[in-house]
RONUFI-244720 format. One record per residue (C-alpha): x negated, y negated, z; residue in one letter. Coordinates in pm, whole numbers, plus 32768, in hexadecimal, padded with zeros to 4 digits. Example, Ala and Ser with C-alpha at 12.3 -4.5 7.8 and 13.67 -1.06 7.14 Angstrom:
2
7B3281C2830Ca 7AA9806A82CAs 
This chain:
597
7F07395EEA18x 7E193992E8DFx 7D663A8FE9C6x 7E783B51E9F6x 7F013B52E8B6x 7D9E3BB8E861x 7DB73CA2E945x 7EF93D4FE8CCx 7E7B3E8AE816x 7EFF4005E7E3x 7E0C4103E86Bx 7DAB41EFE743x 7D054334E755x 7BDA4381E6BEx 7C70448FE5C7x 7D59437DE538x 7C674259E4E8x 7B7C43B1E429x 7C844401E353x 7D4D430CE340x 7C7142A0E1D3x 7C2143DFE12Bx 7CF5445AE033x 7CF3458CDF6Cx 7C7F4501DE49x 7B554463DEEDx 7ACF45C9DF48x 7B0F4662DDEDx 7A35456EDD69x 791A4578DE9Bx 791246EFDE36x 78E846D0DCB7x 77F345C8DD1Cx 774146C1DDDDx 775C47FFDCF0x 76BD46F6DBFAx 758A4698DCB0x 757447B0DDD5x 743347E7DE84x 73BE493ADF22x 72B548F1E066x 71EA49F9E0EDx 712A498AE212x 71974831E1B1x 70E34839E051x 71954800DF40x 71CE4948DE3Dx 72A64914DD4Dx 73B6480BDC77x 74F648B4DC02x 74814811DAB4x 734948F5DA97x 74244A15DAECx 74984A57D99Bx 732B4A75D91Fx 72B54B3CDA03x 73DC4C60D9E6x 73904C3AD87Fx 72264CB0D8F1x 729C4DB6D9B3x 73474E28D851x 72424E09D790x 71514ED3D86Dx 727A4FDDD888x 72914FF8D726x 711D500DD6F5x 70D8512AD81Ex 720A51EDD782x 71A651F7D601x 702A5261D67Ax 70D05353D76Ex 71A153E5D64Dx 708953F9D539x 6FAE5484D648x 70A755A5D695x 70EE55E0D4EAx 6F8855F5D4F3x 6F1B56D9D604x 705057D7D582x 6FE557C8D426x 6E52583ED451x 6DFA594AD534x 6D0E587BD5FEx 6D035958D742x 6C885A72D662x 6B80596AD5E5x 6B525944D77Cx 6B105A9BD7B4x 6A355B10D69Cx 695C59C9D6C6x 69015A76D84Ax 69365BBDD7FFx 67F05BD2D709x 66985C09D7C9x 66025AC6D7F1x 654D59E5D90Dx 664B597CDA37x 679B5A42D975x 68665B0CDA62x 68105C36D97Fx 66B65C06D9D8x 66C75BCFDB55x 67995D35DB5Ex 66845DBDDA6Dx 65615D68DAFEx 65BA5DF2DC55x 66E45E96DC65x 67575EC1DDE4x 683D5FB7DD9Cx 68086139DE56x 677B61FCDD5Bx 6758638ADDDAx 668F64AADD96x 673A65DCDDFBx 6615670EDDA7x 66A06868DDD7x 65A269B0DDD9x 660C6AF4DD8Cx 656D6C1CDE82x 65356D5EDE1Ax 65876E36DEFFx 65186F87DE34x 63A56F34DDCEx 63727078DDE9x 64987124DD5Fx 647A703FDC12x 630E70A3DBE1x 63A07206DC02x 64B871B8DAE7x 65DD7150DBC9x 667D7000DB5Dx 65E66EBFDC1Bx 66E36EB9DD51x 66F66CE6DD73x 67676C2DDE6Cx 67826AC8DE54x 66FF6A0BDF62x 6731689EDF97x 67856776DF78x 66266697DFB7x 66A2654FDF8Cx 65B6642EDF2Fx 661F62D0DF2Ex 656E623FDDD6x 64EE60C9DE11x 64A6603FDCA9x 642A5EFCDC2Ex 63B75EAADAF8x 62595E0BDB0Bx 61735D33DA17x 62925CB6D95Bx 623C5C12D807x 63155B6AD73Dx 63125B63D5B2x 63825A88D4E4x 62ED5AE5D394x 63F25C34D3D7x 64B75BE3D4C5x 64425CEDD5ACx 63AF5D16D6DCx 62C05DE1D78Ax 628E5E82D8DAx 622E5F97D9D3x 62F96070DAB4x 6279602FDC2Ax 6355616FDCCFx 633761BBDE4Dx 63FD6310DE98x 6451631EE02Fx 64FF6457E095x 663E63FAE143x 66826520E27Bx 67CE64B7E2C0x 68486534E14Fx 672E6654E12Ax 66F867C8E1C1x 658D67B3E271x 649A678EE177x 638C6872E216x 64646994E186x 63B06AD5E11Dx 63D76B2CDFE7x 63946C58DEF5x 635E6BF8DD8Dx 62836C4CDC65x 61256BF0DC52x 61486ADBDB0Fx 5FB06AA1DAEEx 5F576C0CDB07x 60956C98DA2Ax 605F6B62D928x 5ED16C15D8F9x 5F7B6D33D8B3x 60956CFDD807x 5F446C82D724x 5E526DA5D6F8x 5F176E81D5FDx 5EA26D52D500x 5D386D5FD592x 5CF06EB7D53Bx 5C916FF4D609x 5B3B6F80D6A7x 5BA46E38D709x 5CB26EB9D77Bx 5C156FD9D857x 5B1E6EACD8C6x 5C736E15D956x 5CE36F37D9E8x 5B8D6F74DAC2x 5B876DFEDB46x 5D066E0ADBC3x 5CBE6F44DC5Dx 5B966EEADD08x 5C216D90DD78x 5D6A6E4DDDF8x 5E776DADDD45x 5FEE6E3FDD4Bx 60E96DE8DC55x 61BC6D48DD8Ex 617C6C75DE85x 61BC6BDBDFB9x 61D76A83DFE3x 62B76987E089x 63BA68B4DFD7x 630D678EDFDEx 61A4681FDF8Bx 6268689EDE51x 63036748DE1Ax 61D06647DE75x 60C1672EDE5Cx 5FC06855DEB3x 5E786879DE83x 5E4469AADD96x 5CD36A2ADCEEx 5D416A53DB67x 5DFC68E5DB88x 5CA76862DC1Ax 5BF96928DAE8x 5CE3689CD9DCx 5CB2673DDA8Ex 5B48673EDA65x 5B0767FAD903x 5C3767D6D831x 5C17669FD734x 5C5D6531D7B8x 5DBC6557D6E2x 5E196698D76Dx 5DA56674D8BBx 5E9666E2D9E6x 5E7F6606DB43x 5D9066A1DC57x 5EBB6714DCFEx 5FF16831DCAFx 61356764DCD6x 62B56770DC2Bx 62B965D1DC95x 616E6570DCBBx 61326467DB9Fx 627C639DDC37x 61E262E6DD46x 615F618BDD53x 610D60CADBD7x 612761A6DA9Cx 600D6159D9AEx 614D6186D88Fx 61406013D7E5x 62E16017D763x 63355F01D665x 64C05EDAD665x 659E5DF7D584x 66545CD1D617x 676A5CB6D55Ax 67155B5DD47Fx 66F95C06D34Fx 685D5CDDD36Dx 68E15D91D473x 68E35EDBD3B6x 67C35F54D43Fx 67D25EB4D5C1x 67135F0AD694x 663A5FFDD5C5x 64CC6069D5B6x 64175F9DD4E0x 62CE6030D51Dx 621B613BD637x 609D60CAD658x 60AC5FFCD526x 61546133D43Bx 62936146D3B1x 62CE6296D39Cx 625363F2D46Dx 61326492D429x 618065CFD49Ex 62776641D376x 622F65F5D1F4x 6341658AD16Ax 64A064ADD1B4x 65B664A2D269x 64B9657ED35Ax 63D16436D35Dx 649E6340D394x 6483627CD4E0x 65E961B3D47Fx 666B61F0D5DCx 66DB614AD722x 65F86142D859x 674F6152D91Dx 679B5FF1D95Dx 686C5F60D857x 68D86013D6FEx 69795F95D59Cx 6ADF5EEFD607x 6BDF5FE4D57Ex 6CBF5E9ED540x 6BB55DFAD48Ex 6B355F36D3C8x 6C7F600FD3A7x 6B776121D3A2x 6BCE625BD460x 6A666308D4B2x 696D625CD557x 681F62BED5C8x 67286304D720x 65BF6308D73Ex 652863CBD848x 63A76422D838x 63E56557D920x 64E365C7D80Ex 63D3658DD6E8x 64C8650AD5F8x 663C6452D5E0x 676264D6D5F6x 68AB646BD58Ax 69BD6417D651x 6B1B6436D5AEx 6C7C637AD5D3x 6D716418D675x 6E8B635AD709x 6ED861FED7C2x 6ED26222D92Cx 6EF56146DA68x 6DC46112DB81x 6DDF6033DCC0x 6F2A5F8DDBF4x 6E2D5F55DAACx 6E7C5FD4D98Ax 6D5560BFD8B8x 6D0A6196D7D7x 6CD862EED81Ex 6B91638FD769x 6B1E6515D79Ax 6A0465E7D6FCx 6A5A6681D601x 6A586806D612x 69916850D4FBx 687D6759D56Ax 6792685ED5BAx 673E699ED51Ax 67316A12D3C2x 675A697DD27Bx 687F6A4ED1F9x 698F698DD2ABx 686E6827D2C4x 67DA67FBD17Fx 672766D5D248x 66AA67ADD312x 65B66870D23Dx 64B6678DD259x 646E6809D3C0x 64366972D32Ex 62D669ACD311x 626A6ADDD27Ax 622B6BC9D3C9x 63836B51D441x 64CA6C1ED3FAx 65EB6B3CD42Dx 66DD6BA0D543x 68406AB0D563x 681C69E7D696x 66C369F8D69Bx 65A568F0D66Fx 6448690AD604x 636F67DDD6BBx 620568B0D6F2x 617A677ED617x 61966688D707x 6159679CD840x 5FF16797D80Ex 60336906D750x 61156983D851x 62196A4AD7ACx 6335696DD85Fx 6482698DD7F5x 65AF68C1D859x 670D6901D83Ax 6826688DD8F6x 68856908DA51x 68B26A62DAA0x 68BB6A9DD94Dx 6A0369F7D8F1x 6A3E69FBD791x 693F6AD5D75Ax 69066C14D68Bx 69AF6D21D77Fx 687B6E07D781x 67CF6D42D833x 68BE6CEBD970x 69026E8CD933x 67776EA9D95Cx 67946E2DDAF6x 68576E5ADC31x 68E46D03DD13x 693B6C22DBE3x 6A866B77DBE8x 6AAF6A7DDACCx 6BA5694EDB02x 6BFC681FDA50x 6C086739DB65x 6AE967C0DBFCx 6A16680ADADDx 6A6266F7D98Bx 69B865D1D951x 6AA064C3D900x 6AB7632DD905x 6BB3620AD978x 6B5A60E3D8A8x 6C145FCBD87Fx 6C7A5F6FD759x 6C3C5DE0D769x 6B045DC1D7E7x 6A525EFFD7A6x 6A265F49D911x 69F7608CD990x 6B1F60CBDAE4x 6ADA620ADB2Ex 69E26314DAA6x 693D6446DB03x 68286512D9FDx 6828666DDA7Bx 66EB675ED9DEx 668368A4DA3Ex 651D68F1DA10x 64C76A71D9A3x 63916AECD979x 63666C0AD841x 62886CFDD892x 61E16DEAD78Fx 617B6F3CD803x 600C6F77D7EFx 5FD670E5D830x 5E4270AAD827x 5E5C6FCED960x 5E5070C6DA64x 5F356FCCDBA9x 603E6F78DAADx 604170BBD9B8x 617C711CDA4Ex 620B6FE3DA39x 62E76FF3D8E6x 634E6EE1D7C0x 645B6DEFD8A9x 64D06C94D8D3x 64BE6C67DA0Fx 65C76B3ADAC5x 64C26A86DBDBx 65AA694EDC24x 6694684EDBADx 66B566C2DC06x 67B865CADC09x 675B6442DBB4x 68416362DBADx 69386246DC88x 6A956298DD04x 6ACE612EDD6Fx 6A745FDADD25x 6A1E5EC2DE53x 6B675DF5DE7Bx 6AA45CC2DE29x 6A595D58DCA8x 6BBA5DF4DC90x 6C3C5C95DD0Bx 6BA05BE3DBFAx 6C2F5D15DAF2x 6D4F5CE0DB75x 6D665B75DB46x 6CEF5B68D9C8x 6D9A5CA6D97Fx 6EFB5C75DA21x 6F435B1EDAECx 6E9B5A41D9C5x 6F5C5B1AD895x 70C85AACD924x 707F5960D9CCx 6FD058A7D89Fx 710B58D8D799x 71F65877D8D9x 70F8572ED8F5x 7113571FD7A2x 725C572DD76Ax 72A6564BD8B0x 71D5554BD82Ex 728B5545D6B9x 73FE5503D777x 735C5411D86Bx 72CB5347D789x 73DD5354D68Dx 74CC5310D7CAx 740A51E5D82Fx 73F55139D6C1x 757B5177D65Fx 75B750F5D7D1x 74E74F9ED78Ex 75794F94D63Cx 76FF4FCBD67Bx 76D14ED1D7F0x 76264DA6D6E9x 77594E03D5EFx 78534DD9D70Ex 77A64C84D767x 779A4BEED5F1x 79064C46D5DAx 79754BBAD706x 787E4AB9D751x 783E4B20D8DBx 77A64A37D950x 76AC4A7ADA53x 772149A8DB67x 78964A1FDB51x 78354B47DC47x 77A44A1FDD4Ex 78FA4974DCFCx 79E44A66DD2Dx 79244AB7DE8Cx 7968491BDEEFx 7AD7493EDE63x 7B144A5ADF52x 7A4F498EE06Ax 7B474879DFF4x 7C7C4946E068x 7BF149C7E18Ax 7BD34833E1B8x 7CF347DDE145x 7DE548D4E238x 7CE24836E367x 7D4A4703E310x 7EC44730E2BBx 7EB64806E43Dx 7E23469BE4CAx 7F1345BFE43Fx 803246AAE4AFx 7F914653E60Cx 7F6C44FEE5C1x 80DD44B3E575x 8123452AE6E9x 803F4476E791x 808C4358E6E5x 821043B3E73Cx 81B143A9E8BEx 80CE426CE894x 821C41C2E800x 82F3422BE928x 821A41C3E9FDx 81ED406EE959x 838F4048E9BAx 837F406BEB05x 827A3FA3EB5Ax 82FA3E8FEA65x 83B83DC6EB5Dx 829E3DA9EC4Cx 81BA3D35EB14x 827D3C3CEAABx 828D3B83EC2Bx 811B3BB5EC30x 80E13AE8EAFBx 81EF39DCEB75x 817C39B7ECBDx 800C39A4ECD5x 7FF7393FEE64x 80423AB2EE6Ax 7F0B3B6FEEF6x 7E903C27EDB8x 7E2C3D6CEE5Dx 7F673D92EE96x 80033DC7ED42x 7F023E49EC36x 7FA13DC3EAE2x 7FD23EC2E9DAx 802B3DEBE8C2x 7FA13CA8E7EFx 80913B9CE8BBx 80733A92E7B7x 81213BB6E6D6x 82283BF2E7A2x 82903A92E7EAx 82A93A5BE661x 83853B80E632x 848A3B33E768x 
């Protein structure tokens, strides 16, 4: 009987004796509980405590705050001092591993020499009084690879000295064949006798019997590049071996000759430490500061540019600045004219000015150059000095801005400004030359010496024999890269950076400070984020378990019925215990029943 009573039990499911204890009260405070003393695992090692958490977002402040005031001070300060200038001028002065210096020291950008000849077609009909008939012939283009060589720096003057190592390689593919006959005047023999009228009549009848028995003409015939590199002639071999040491012409007759390989010219340039007024300018040729071929200034003065860098017109605000070229035998200016564009960089555009050469009348600086067997012509430039006694002239091409008379004087001149001026592209910033081209025309004055019997028909003339172009069109896309990049990109970004960083930084401080306001005022706590996440696990929870009990109230409405139908058969069970016990399974506590009936 006990064992049945015992036995007498209502089966439960397992979802009713789970929830049939929790409340909702009991989870609020398991959450809070947890919110309080929360642990993050990674890997199963313990991170962090809900306590620290308040600390360390504190941190995270803190260091916000800090990164955003440097960040603003930072951009006040690099849009208050012009620091990339700073940048620039510290690499743009000549010094050991600058950029300047790299670019100085060897270039690699295509610099051309472009020699034109004029042949006379008339040799004959000139010597009879006809006008020289000329016809240009050309271009011979040599590519011009240039170093500079036993580099010395300085620093008592902030210079530093060099030599020019030039090798000049005809390039075919841009030239007419060099091997090109050519009629033109005979300079050693006509220089003799452009001479004698000074020497008197017996030296000059001496002259006169030597040229005649040697069989000199007052033309020859030579090829282009003969005329260019070199011919062997008897008076140049003469002059080579007697004239003085100072005076003393190579062994050879050549327009080009001295340009190959090392020049024994010692230059001396300023580096720009002591101002950049004077970038980029002679200091010194073979240890003097001046020319010796002229006697007094501006004619002495070496202050020029080789042709790699000049003065900075932004730095400077001067408008004339000034080349050197030994060929030339003195500087010439170079004059402002407008602001132009090259390759998407912006520079300066410099040309010659047109009274440059010629005559003191219109070039007060130019009357130095007079000497006292010289009458000044416009246009046209006295350098015998520094010709060995030659009576060279130079002017510009085809006589362009010239004295009329003397493009009048000749037949086949065309003179062009595009063709014929020398002119500049420097930029302004940096002092770097973009595009240039120096265009000279070398003329030989001859004096008539009617005691010399193979030139006494041969009458008073300056005589055009050929012109040159130096100079780059273009610079390598490496150099013009790095221009571009100081001279454009880095002008615009910095101020953006600048600017960027100012409302960054003052974005990230007023952010830390109005986020700690919001907290003081409403005393956040750190852990009410974590709480609100269990709260809303809570009723997620809560609407699981309110779906379970719904369930639970019909099962347990089918577990009643069932409990009344087998009732009957329960009760007889407990009463009558011969009854074979497999055959009724009792459902209830007997000893409970019995007490209620």
């Amino acid at each position: 009987m006990s064992n049945c009573m015992n036995s007498f039990s209502l089966p439960l499911s397992p979802s009713l004796s789970f929830y049939q204890g929790i409340e909702v009260s009991y989870f609020v405070n398991f959450f809070r509980t947890l919110t309080a003393n929360i642990l993050v695992y990674k890997n199963g090692k313990h991170i962090l405590t809900a306590p620290h958490l308040d600390s360390i977002l504190n941190g995270y402040r803190l260091a916000v705050i800090i990164i955003g005031i440097v960040t603003l001070i930072l951009g006040i300060v690099l849009s208050s001092i012009p620091w990339l200038d700073y940048f620039i001028l510290k690499n743009l002065r000549l010094w050991n591993d600058t950029l300047s210096y790299h670019y100085w020291q060897r270039p690699g950008v295509i610099r051309l020499t472009k020699v034109y000849i004029y042949n006379v077609t008339n040799p004959d009909g000139f010597l009879g009084g006809e006008k020289p008939k000329l016809q240009e012939v050309g271009p011979f283009v040599y590519r011009e690879d240039m170093e500079k060589v036993n580099v010395k720096f300085h620093e008592n003057n902030y210079t530093v000295s060099y030599q020019h190592k030039k090798i000049l390689q005809f390039v075919p593919e841009l030239s007419i064949d060099k091997n090109t006959p050519i009629v033109t005047p005979n300079i050693p023999m006509l220089t003799l006798t452009s001479l004698s009228p000074k020497l008197g009549y017996l030296l000059s009848k001496t002259i006169s019997i030597v040229l005649t028995a040697a069989k000199l003409k007052p033309f020859i015939n030579v090829t282009a590049d003969q005329l260019v590199f070199g011919y062997d002639d008897a008076l140049v071999s003469l002059a080579h071996r007697f004239y003085p040491k100072h005076m003393r012409p190579m062994e050879r007759m050549g327009l080009l000759l001295g340009r190959n390989g090392t020049l024994t010219e010692v230059s001396n340039i300023k580096t720009g430490y002591q101002g950049m007024e004077q970038f980029g300018y002679i200091d010194s040729l073979n240890g003097m500061d001046h020319l010796s071929h002229w006697n007094e200034e501006p004619c002495t003065s070496i202050a020029g540019s080789e042709g790699s860098f000049f003065p900075p017109r932004d730095i400077t605000k001067s408008d004339v600045v000034h080349i050197y070229d030994k060929d030339l035998c003195r500087i010439i200016p170079l004059r402002y004219v407008k602001r132009v564009e090259k390759d998407g960089l912006a520079a300066d555009l410099y040309r010659l000015p047109n009274n440059s050469y010629g005559d003191s009348r219109n070039n007060p600086e130019n009357k130095c150059y007079d000497t006292n067997d010289y009458e000044a012509v416009q246009g046209l430039q006295n350098i015998s000095p520094c010709q060995y006694g030659a009576p060279v002239y130079i002017s510009n091409p085809h006589f362009y801005e010239s004295d009329p008379q003397l493009l009048d004087a000749v037949e086949g001149l065309q003179p062009e400004r595009e063709k014929h001026e020398t002119y500049f592209k420097i930029q302004p910033k940096l002092g770097m030359p973009l595009e240039g081209k120096v265009r000279i025309q070398l003329n030989l004055k001859v004096t008539r010496a009617k005691d010399v019997h193979p030139v006494r028909d041969f009458r008073d003339f300056v005589f055009p024999v050929m012109w040159l172009e130096e100079g780059i069109s273009e610079l390598t896309p490496a150099i013009k890269g790095w221009l571009y990049l100081a001279t454009v990109i880095a002008p615009h970004a910095v101020p953006i950076g600048s600017y960027l960083m100012i409302v960054g930084g003052a974005s990230a401080v007023i952010f830390s400070f109005v986020r700690a306001y919001q907290n003081f005022m409403f005393a956040r706590d750190p852990s009410l984020e974590i709480l609100e996440m269990g709260r809303r696990s809570l009723r997620r929870g809560s609407s699981f378990i309110a779906h379970q009990q719904h369930k639970l109230m019909l099962h347990q409405r089918d577990n009643y019925a069932l409990l009344r139908t087998h009732m009957p058969h329960a009760m007889t069970a407990c009463l009558d215990p011969e009854r074979d016990s497999d055959d009724v399974q009792p459902i209830i506590d007997c000893a409970a029943g019995i007490q209620e009936v």
